[in-house]
N, C-alpha and C positions, 0 to 999 in steps of 0.2 A: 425499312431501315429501323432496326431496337433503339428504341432510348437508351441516351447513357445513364447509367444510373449512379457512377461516379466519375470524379474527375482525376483522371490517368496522367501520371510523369510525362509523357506522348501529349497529349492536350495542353498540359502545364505549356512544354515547350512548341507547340504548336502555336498556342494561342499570345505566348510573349512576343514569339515572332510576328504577329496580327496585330498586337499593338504597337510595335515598335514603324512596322509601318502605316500605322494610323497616324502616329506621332508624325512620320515624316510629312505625309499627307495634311497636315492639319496646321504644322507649325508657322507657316509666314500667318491663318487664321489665329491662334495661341497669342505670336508675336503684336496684332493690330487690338487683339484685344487688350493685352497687356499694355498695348498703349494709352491707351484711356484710361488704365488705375495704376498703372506701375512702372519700368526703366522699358517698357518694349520689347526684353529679350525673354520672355516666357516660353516661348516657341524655340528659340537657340539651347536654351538650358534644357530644356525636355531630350531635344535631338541628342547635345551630348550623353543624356543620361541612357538612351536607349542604344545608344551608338556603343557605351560602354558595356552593357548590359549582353549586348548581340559577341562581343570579344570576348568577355571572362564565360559566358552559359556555357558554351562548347566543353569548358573542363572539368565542366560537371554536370553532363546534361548526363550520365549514365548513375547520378547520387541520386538519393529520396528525394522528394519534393521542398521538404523544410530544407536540406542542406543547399538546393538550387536559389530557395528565397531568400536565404541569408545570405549568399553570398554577392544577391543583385542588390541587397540591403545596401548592404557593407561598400555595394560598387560607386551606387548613388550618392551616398554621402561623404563620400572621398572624390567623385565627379562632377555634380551637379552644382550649381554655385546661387547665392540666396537663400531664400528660407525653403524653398521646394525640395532641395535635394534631401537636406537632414528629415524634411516630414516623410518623402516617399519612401526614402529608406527606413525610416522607424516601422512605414505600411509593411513595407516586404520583411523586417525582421522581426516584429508581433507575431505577422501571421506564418513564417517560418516556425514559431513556436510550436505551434496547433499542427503542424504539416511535420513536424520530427519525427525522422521513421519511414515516414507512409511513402508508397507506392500510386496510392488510388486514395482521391478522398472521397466521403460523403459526403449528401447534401447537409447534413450536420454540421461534420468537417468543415464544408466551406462558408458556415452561416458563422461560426465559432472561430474560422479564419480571419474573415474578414470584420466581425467586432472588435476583434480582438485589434488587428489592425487600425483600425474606426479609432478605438481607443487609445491606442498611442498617440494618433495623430492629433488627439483633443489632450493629452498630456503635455505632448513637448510642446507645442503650437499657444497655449494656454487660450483654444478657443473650441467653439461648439456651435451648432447648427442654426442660422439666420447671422453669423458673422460676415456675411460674403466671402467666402472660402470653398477650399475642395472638400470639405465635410457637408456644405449644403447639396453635396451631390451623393456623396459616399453614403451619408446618414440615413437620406432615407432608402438606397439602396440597402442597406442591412435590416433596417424596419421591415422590408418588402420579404427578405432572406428569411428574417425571424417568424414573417405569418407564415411564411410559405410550409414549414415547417409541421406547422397543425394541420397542412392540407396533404390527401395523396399527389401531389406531383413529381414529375421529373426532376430531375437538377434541371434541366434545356427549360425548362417551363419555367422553376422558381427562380432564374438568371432570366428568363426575360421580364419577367416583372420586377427585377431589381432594377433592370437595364431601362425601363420606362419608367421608375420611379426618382432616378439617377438624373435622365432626360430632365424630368419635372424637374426637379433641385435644381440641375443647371439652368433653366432656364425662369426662375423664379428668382434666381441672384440678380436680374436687372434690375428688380423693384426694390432691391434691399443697398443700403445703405452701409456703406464698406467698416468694420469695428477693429479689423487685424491688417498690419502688414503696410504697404506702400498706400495701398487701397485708398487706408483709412484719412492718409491726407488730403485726400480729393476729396473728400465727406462728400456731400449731397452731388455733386455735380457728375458722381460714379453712374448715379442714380438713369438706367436704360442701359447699362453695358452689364454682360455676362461676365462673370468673374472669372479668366483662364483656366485657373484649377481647377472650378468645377466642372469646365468643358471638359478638360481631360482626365477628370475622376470619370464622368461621363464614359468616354471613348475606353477608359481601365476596363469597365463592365462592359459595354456594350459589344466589343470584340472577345471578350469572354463567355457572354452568350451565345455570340456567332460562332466561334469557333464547337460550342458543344455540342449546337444542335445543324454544324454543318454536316 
């Protein structure tokens, strides 16, 4: 089987649908963890946001790739409720930027997508990586994206060291101490639970990898 050497409008929509059922799969997980630093419904607000995502993609699943992300942007944050919705949709309308146009990205493309994304989220959020957030996940995912770049690899190759450097982040939120959000009024006592969003920053990549090099 060829490696992909880009990622295809066809993948884009393959792979949302992969996470939408990750999402569904994972949520009452999301919800339990969110009980530990936040209101519990992590996991409900996700489901909506993928649930809406799954209705509007269809009327534009024959547009470019950016006009597809902008407009899960845009779904997210008129759907999802809390602070997740407005961050995820900032992710998908950043990296709709960089995807304006195209058909097929590169592995460029998607290092430059997804910073770009990275960085909204540290804009509107006004936080950044070791806050116990979905950036402790995303963040070094794109560090991972940005080496990968100096090396010959695949795209399937440099997603999956995003995808295990994603893992790490999530899983290194249990030692950190919550700085944003509901988190933060739990201070120390956060201190052994994973942070929801970084679980499912997580789960963003790690079925994005799957999908490329299924």
């Amino acid at each position: 089987m060829p490696q992909m050497m880009t990622l295809t409008r066809d993948t884009v929509l393959a792979w949302l649908a992969a996470y939408a059922e990750a999402v569904n799969q994972h949520a009452a997980e999301f919800n339990r963890l969110d009980s530990a630093l936040g209101d519990g419904d992590f996991g409900a607000s996700m489901q909506r946001g993928v649930q809406a995502i799954a209705a509007k993609v269809p009327a534009v699943a024959d547009k470019d790739i950016g006009t597809i992300f902008k407009t899960i942007g845009m779904t997210l944050v008129s759907t999802m409720g809390g602070t997740s919705g407005p961050l995820m949709g900032t992710l998908f309308i950043q990296m709709a930027g960089v995807a304006q146009g195209k058909d097929a990205l590169t592995l460029a493309d998607v290092t430059d997508m997804f910073k770009a994304g990275v960085d909204g989220i540290m804009a509107r959020g006004k936080a950044q990586v070791g806050d116990k957030t979905m950036l402790d996940a995303f963040g070094p995912a794109v560090d991972a994206l940005i080496a990968a770049k100096d090396r010959p690899e695949t795209l399937g190759q440099a997603l999956g060291c995003a995808a295990e450097a994603a893992q790490a982040g999530r899983d290194h939120t249990a030692t950190l101490v919550a700085k944003k959000g509901r988190g933060s009024y739990v201070g120390e006592r956060g201190v052994g639970h994973i942070d929801p969003g970084a679980a499912n920053a997580y789960l963003f990549i790690h079925t994005l990898a799957e999908t490329v090099t299924r």
